[in-house]
Backbone as numpy.savetxt, mean C-alpha at the origin, in Angstrom:
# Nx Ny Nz CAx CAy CAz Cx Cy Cz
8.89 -11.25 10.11 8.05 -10.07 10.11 8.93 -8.83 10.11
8.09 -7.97 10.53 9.10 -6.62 10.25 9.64 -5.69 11.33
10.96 -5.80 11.11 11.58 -5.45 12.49 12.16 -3.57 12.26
12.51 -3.00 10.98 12.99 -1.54 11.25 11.94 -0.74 10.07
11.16 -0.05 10.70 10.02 0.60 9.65 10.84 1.90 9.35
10.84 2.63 8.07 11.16 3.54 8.20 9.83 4.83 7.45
9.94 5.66 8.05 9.06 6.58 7.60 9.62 7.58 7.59
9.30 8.28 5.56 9.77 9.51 5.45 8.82 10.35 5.74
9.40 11.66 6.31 8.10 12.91 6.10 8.83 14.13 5.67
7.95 14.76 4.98 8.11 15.92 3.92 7.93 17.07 5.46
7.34 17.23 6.88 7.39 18.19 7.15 5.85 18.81 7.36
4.85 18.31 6.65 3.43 18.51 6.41 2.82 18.16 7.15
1.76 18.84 7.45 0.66 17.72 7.91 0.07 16.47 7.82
-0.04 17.36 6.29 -0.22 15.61 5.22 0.19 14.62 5.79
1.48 14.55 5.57 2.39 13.89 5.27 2.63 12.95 6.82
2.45 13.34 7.63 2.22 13.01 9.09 0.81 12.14 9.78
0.09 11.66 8.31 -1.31 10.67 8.42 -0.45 9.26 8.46
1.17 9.60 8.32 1.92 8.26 8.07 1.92 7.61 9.62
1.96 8.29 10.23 2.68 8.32 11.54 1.62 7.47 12.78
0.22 7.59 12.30 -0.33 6.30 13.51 -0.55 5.07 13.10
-0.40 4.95 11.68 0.24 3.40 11.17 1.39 2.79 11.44
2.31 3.85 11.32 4.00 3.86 11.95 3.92 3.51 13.17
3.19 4.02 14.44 2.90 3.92 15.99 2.54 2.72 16.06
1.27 2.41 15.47 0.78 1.13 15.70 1.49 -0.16 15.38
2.31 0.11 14.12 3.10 -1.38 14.00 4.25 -1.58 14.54
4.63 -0.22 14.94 6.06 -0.61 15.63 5.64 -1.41 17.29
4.16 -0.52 17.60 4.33 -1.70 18.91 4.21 -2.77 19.08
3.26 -2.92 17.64 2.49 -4.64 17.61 3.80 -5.45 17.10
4.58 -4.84 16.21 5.77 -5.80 16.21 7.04 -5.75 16.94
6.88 -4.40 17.92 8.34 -4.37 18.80 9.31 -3.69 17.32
8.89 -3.18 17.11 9.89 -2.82 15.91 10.82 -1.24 15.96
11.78 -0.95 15.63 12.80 -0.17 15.48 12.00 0.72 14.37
12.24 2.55 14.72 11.22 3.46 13.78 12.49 4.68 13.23
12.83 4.63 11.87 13.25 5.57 11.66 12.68 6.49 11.34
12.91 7.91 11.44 12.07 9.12 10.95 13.11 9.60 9.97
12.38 10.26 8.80 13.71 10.54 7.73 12.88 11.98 7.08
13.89 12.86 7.10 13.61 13.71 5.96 14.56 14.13 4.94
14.45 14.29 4.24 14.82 14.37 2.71 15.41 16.07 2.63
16.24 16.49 2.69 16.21 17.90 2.15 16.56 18.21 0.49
15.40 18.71 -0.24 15.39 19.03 -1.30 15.63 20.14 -2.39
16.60 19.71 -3.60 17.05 20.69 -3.98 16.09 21.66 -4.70
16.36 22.88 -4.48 15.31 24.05 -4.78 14.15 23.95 -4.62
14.04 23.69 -3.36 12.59 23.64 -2.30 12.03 24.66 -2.61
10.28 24.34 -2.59 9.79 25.59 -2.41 9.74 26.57 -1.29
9.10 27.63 -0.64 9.38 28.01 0.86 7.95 27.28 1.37
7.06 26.58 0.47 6.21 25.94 1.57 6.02 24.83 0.34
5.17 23.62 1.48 4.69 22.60 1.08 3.30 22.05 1.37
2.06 21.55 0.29 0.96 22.08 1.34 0.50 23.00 2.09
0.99 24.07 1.77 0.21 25.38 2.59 1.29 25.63 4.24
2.12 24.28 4.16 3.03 25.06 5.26 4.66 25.15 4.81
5.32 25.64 6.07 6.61 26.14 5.30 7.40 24.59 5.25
8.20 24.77 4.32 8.87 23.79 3.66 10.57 23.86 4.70
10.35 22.57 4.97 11.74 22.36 6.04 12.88 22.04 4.83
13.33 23.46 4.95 15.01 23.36 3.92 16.19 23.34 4.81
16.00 23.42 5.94 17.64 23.77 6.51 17.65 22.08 7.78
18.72 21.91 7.70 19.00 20.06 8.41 18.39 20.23 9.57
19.04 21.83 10.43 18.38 21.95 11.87 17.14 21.98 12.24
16.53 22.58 11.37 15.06 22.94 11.39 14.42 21.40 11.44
15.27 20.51 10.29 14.26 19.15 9.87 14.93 18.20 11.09
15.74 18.37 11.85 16.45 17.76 13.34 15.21 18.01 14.19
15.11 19.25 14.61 14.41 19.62 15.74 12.86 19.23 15.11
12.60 19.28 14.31 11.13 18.64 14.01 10.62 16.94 14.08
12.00 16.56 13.41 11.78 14.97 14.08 11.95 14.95 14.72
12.59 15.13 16.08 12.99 14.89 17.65 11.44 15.38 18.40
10.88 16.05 17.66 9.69 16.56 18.57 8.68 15.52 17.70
8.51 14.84 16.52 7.43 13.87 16.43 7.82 12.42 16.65
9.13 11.96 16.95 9.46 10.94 17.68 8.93 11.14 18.95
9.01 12.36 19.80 7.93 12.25 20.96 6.44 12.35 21.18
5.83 12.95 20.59 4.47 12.83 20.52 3.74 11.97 19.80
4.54 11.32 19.20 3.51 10.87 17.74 4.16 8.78 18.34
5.10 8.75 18.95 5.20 7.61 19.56 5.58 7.21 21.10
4.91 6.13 21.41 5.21 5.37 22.88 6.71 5.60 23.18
6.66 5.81 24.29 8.22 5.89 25.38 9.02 5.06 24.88
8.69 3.49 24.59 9.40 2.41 24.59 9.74 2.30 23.38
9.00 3.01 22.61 9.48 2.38 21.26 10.87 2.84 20.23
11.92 2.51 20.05 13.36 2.44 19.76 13.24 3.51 18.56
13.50 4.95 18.45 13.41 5.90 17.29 14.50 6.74 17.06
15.29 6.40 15.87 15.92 7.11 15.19 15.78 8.36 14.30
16.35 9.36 14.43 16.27 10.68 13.54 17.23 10.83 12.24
16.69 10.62 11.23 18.03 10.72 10.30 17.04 12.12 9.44
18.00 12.93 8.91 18.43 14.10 7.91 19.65 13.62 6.77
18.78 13.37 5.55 19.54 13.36 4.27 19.99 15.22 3.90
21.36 15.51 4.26 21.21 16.71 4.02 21.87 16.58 2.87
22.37 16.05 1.91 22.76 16.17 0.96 21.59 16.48 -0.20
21.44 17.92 -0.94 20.23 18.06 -1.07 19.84 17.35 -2.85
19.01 16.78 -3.10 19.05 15.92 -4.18 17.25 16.71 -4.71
17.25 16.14 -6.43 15.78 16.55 -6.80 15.37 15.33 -6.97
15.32 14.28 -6.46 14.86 12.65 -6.86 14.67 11.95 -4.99
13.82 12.42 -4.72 13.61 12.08 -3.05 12.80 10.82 -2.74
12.27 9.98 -3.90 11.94 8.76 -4.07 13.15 8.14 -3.95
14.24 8.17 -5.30 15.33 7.38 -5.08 16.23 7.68 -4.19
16.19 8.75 -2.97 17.12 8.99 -2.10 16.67 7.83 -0.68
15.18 7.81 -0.76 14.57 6.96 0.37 14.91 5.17 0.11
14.55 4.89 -0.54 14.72 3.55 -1.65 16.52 3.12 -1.04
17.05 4.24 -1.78 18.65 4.03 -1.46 18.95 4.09 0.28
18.38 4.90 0.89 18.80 4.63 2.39 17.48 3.58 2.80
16.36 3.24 2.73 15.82 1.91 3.24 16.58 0.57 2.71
17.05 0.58 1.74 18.03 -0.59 1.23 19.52 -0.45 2.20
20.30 0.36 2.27 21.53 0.40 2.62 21.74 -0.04 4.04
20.10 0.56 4.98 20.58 0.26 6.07 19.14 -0.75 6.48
19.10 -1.45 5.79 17.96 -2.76 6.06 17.20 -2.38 6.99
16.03 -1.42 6.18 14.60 -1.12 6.71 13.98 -2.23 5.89
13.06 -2.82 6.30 12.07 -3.91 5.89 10.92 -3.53 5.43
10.16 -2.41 6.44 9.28 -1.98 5.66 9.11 -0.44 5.82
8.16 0.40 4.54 8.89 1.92 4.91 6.88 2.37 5.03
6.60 3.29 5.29 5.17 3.51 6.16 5.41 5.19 5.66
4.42 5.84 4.34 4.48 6.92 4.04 3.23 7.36 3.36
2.83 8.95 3.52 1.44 8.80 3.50 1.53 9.30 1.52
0.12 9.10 1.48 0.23 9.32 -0.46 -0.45 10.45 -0.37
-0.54 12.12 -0.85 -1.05 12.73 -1.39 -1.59 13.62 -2.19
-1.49 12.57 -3.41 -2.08 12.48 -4.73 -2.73 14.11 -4.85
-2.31 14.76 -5.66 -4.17 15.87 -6.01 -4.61 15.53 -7.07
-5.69 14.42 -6.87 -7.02 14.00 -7.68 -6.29 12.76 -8.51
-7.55 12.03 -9.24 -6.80 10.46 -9.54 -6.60 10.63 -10.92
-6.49 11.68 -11.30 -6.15 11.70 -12.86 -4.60 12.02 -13.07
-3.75 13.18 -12.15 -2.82 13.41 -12.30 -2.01 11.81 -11.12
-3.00 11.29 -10.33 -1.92 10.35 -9.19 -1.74 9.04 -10.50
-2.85 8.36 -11.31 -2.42 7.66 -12.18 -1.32 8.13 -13.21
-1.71 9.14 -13.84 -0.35 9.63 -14.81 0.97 9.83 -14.59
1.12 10.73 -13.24 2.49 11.26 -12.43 3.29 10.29 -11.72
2.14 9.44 -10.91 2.28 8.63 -9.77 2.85 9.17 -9.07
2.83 9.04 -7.62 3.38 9.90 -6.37 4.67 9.22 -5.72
5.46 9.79 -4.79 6.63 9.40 -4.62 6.17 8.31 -3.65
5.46 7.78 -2.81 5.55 6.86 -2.15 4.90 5.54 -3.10
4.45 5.63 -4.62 4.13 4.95 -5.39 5.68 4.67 -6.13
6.30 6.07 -6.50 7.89 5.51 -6.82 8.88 4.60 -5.88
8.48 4.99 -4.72 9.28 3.69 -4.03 9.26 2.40 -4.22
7.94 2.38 -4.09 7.20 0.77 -4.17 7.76 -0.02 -5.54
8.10 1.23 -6.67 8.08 0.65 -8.01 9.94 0.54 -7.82
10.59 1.19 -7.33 12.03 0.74 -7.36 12.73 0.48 -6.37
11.97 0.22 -5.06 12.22 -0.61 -4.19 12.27 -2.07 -3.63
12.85 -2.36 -2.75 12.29 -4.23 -2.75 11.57 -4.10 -1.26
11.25 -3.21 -0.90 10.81 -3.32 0.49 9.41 -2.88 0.62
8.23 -3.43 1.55 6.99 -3.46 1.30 6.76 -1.96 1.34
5.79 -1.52 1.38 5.37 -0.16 1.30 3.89 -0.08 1.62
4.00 0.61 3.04 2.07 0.93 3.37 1.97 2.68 3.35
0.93 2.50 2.60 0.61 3.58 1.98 -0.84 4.32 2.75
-1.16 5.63 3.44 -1.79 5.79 3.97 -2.12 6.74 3.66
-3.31 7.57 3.84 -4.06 9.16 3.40 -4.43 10.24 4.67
-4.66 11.39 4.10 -5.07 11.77 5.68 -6.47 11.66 5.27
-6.86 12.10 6.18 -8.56 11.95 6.76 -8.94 13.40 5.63
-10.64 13.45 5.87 -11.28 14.33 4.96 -10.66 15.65 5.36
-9.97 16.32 6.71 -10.15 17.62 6.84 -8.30 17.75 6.86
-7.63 16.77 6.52 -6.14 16.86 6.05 -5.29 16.35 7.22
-5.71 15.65 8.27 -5.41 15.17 9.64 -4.70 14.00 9.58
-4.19 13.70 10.51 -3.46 12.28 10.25 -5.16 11.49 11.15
-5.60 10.48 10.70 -6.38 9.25 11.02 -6.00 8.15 11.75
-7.05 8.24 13.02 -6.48 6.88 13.29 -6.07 5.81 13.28
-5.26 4.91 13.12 -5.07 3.49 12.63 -5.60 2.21 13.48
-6.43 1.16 13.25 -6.04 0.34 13.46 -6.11 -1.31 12.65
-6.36 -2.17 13.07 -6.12 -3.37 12.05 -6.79 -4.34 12.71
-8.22 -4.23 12.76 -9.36 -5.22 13.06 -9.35 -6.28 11.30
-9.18 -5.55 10.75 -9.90 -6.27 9.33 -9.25 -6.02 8.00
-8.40 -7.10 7.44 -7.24 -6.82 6.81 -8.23 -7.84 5.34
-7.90 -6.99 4.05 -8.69 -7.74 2.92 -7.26 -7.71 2.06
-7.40 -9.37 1.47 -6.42 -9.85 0.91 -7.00 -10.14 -0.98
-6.53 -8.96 -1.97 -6.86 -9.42 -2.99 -6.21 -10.29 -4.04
-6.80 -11.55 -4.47 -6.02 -12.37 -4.85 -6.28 -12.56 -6.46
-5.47 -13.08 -8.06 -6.26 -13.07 -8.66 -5.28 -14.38 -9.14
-5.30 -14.47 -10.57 -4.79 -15.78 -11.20 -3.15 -15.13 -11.56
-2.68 -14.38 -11.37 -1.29 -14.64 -11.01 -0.42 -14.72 -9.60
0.29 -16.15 -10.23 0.72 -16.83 -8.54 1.81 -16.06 -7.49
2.22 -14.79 -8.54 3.04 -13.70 -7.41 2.44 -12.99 -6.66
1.30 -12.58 -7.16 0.23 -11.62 -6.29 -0.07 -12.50 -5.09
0.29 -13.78 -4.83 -0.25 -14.68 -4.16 1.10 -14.43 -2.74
2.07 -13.80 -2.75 3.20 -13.94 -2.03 2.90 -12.45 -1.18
1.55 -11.82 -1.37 0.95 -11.02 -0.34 0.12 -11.73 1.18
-0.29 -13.09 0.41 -0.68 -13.68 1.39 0.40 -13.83 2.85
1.37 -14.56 2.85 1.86 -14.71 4.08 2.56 -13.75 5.17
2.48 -12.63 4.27 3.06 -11.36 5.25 1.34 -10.92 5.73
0.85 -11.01 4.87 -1.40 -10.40 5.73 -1.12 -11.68 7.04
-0.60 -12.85 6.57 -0.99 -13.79 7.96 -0.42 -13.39 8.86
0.90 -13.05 8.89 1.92 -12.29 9.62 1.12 -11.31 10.89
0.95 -10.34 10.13 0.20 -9.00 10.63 -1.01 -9.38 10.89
-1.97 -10.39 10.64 -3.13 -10.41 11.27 -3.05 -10.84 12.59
-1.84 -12.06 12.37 -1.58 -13.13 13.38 -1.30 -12.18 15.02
-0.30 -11.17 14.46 0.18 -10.12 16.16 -0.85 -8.85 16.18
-1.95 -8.62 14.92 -2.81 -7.84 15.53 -4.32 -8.08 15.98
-3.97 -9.64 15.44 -5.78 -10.34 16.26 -6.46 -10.12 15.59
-6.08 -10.02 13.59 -7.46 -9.56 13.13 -7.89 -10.79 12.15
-9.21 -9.82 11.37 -9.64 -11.46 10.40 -8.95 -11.02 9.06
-8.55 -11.92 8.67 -8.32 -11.90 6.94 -9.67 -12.17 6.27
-9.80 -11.56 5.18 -10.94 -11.51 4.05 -10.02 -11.58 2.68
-10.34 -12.58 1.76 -9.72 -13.19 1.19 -10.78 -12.49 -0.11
-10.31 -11.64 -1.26 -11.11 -11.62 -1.98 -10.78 -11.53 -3.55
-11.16 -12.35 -4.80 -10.85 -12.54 -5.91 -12.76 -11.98 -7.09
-11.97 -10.91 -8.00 -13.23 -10.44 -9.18 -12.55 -10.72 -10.24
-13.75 -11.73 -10.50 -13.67 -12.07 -12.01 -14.80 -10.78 -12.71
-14.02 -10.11 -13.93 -14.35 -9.48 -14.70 -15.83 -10.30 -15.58
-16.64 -8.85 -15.30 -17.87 -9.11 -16.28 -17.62 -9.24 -18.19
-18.44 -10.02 -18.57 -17.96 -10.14 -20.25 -17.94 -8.57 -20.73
-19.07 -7.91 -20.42 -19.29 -6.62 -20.96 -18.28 -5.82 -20.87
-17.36 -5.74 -19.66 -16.57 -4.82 -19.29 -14.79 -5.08 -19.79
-15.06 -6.31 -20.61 -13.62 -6.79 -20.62 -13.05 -5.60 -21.41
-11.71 -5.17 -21.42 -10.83 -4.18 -22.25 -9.81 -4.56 -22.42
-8.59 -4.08 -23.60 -7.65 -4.24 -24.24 -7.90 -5.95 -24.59
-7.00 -6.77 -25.02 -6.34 -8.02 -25.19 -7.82 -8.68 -24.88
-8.72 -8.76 -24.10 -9.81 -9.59 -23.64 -10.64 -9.02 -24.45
-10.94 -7.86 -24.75 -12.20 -7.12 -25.59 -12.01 -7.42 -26.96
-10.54 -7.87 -27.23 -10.75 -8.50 -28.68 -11.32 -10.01 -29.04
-10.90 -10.91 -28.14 -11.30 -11.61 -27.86 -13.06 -12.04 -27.50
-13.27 -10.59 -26.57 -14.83 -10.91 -26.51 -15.22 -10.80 -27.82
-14.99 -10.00 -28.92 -15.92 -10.06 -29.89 -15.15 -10.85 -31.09
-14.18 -11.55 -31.14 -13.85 -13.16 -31.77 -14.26 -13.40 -31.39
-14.36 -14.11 -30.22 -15.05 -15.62 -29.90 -15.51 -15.11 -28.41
-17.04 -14.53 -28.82 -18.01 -14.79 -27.33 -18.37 -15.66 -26.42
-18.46 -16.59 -27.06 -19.04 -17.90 -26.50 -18.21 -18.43 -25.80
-16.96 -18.84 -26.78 -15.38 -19.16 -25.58 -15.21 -18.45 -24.34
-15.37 -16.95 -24.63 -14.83 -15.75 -23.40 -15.64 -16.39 -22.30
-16.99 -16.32 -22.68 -18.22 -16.24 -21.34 -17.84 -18.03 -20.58
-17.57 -18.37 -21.77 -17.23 -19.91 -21.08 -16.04 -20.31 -19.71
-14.97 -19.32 -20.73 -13.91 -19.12 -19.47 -14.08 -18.44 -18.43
-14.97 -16.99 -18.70 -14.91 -16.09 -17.54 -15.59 -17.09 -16.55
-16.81 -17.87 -16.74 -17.74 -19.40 -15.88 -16.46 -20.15 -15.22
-15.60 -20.63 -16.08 -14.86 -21.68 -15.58 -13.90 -20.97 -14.22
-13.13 -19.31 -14.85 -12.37 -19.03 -14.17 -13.37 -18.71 -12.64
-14.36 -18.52 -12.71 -15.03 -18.30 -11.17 -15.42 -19.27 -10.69
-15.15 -20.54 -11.75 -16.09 -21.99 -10.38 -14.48 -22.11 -9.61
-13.10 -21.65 -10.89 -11.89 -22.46 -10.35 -11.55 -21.35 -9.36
-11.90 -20.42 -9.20 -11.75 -19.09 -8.32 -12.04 -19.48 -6.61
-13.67 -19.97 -7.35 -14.19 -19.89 -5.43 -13.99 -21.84 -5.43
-13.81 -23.13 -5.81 -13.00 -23.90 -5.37 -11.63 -23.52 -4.38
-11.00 -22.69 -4.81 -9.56 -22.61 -5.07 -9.58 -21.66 -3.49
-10.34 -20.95 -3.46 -10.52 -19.67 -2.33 -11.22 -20.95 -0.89
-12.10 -21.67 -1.49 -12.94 -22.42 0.08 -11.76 -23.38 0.67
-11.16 -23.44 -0.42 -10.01 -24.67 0.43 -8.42 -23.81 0.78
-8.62 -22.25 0.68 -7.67 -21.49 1.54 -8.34 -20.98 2.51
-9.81 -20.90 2.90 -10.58 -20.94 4.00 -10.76 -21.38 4.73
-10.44 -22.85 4.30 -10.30 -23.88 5.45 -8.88 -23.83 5.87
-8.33 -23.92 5.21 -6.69 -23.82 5.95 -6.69 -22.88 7.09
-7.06 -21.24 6.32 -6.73 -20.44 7.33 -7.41 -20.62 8.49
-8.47 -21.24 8.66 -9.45 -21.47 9.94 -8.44 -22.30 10.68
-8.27 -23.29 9.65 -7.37 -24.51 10.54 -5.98 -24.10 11.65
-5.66 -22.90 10.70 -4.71 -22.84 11.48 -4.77 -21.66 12.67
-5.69 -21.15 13.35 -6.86 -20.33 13.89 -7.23 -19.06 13.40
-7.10 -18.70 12.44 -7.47 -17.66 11.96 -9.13 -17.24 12.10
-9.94 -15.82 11.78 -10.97 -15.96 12.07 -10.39 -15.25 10.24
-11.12 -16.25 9.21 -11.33 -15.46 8.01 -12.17 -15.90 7.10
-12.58 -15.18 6.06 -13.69 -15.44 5.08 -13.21 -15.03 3.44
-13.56 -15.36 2.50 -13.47 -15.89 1.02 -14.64 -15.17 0.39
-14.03 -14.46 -0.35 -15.49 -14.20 -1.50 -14.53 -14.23 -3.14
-15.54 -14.32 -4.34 -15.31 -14.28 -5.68 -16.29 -12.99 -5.74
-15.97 -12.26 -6.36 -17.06 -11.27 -6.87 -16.78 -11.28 -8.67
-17.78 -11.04 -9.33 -17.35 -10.35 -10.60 -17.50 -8.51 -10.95
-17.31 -8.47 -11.65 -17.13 -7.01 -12.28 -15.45 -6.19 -12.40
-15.30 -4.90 -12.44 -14.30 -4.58 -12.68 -13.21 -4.54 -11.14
-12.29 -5.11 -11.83 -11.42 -5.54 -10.28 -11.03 -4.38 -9.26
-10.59 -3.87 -9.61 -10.66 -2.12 -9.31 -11.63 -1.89 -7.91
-12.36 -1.45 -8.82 -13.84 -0.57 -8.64 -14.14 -1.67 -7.47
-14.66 -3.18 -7.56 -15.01 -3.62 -6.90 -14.30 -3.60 -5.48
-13.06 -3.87 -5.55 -12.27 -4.20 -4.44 -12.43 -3.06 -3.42
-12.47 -1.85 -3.95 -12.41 -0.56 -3.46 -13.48 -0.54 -2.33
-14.73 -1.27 -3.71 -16.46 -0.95 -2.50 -16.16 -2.04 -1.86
-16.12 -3.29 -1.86 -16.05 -4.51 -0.94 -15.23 -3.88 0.15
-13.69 -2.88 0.25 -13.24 -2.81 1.09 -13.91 -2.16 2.08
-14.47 -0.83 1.55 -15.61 -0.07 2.04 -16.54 -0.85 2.60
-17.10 -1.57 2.43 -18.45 -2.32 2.75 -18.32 -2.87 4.03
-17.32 -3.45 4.12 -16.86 -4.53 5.08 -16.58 -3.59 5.96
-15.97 -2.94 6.32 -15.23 -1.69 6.95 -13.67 -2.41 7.28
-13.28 -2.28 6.08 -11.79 -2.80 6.07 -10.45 -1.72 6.81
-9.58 -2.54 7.68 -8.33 -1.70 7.80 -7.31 -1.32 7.18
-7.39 -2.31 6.39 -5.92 -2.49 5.55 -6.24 -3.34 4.51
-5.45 -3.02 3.58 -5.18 -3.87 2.28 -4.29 -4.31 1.80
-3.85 -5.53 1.55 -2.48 -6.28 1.27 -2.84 -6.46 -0.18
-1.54 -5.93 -1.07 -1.97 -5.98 -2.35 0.01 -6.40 -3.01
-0.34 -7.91 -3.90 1.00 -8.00 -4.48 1.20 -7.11 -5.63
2.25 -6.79 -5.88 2.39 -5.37 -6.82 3.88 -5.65 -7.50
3.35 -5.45 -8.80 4.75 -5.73 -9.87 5.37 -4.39 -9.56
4.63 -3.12 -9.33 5.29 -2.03 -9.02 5.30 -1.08 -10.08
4.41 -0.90 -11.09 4.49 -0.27 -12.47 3.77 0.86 -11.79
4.16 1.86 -12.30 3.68 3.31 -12.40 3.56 4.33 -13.41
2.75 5.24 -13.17 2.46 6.39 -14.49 2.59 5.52 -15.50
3.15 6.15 -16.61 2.32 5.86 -18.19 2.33 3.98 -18.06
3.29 3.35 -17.75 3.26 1.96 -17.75 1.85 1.09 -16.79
1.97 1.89 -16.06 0.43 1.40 -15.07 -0.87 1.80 -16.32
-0.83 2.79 -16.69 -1.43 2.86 -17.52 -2.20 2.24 -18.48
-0.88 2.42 -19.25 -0.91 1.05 -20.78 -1.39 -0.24 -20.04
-0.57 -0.54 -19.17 -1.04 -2.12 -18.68 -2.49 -2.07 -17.52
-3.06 -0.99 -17.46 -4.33 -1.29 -16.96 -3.74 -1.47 -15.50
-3.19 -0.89 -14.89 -2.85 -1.75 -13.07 -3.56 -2.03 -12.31
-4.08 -2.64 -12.10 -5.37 -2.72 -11.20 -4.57 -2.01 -9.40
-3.50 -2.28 -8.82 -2.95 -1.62 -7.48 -2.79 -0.50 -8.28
-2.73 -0.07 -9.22 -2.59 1.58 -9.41 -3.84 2.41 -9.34
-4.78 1.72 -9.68 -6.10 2.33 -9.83 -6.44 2.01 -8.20
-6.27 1.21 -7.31 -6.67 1.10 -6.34 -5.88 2.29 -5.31
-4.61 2.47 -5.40 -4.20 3.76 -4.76 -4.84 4.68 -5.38
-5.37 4.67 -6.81 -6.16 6.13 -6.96 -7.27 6.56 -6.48
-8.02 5.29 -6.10 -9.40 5.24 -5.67 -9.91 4.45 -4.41
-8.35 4.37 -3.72 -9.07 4.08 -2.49 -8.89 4.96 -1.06
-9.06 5.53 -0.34 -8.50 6.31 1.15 -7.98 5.08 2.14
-8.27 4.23 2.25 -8.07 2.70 2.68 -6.69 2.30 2.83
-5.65 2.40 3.98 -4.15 1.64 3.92 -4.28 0.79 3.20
-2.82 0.64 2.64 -2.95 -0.42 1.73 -1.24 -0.54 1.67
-1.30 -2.14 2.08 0.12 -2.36 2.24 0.74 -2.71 0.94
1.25 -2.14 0.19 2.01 -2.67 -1.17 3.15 -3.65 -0.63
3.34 -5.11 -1.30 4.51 -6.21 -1.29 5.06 -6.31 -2.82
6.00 -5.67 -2.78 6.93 -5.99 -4.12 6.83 -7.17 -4.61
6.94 -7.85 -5.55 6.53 -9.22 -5.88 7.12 -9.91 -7.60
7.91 -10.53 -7.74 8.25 -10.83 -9.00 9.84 -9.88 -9.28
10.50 -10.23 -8.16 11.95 -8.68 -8.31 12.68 -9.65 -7.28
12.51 -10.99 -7.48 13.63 -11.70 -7.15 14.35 -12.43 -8.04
């Protein structure tokens, strides 16, 4: 499991919705918390509407004061300042969570609006894509606040590729030391809605498509009741669904519905125009969900 979290902050408010996800897992796992800020070249004088921490001291004395408020007495917190000032503050984080074996890094996303967060993609989406280390991704609340965290109800989306499947045992992980249920959930796409590569296909051969999309949901929820039973078996409290329609969209409301904490999602890691072209389904889900959502690198071994 995960023993040194590191979390960058820009200095923001925003940016500080990272920080009771950060609290919460460092106690549930006993884990080591770095705080990191980035000093950037030709900063603006603010960020988000507040002033922009350009000078090392300024970004010193600000982490030393949210290592105390923002976490427990006990919990082991480091202050680091990248003062070397760089314009690439994705690959400056990436490079110090790798160098000094952070496991997992806890930073909040905020996107303005899902048209420019799919195209641009945001820097805690660039990590995920050139990093090897998991990445939970968090929002602030409606009025720009950091939100409370916790992890009653963790939804695991699964589909027919077997890497996305290597999200599963880190959700068991984290359910296992926070006592929660796993919800296990796989959407098979409606015929109507199929696009690119499948939409040609739907209109070659209809009859085949609708046949497979049937087959792929009997082999879906088979495949899901007998990881239901396991996880029971081994005491878990969790549940299995197949839904159809667009994978996306659905996962988003199911997470909603349920009143989900978290989301474990395996992720090739593609961003902007490539998420794009390839349709990402975890890209569209950071665009459209407020919902943590733990990104696991997957297929980058």
């Amino acid at each position: 499991m995960f023993n040194h979290i590191l979390v960058p902050i820009d200095g923001s408010l925003l940016a500080e919705a990272a920080l009771p996800a950060a609290a919460y897992w460092a106690e549930k796992l006993k884990a080591r918390v770095t705080l990191m800020h980035v000093i950037e070249k030709n900063a603006p004088d603010a960020v988000h509407g507040q002033a922009h921490l350009k000078h090392p001291q300024d970004a010193e004395r600000y982490l030393k004061d949210l290592a105390k408020r923002a976490f427990a007495k006990r919990t082991p917190i480091d202050c680091h300042v990248h003062t070397n000032e760089t314009d690439d503050v994705a690959g400056c984080i990436v490079e110090h969570a790798e160098e000094l074996a952070h496991d997992l890094v806890i930073m909040c996303s905020h996107g303005r609006g899902a048209a420019l967060h799919l195209f641009m993609g945001s820097i805690a989406q660039s990590v995920i894509a050139r990093g090897s280390q998991p990445v939970l991704i968090t929002h602030p609340d409606q009025e720009g606040k950091p939100p409370a965290f916790y992890c009653r109800h963790i939804l695991v989306p699964m589909d027919d590729d077997p890497e996305h499947a290597e999200a599963l045992p880190i959700s068991k992980g984290l359910a296992r030391v926070a006592g929660a249920t796993l919800h296990l959930a796989a959407v098979i796409e409606q015929f109507a809605s199929l696009s690119g590569d499948k939409a040609v296909a739907r209109r070659l051969l209809p009859g085949t498509t609708s046949r497979l999309l049937e087959l792929a949901r009997q082999d879906a929820e088979h495949y899901f009741e007998e990881l239901e039973r396991g996880l029971r078996a081994e005491g878990f409290q969790a549940s299995a669904h197949v839904f159809r329609g667009d994978p996306a969209s659905v996962i988003v409301e199911a997470a909603a519905a349920a009143s989900i904490d978290l989301i474990v999602l395996g992720t090739h890691g593609k961003t902007g125009m490539d998420a794009f072209w390839s349709g990402s389904v975890t890209n569209r889900i950071v665009s459209l969900s407020r919902i943590p959502l733990l990104l696991v690198p997957v297929g980058k071994g």
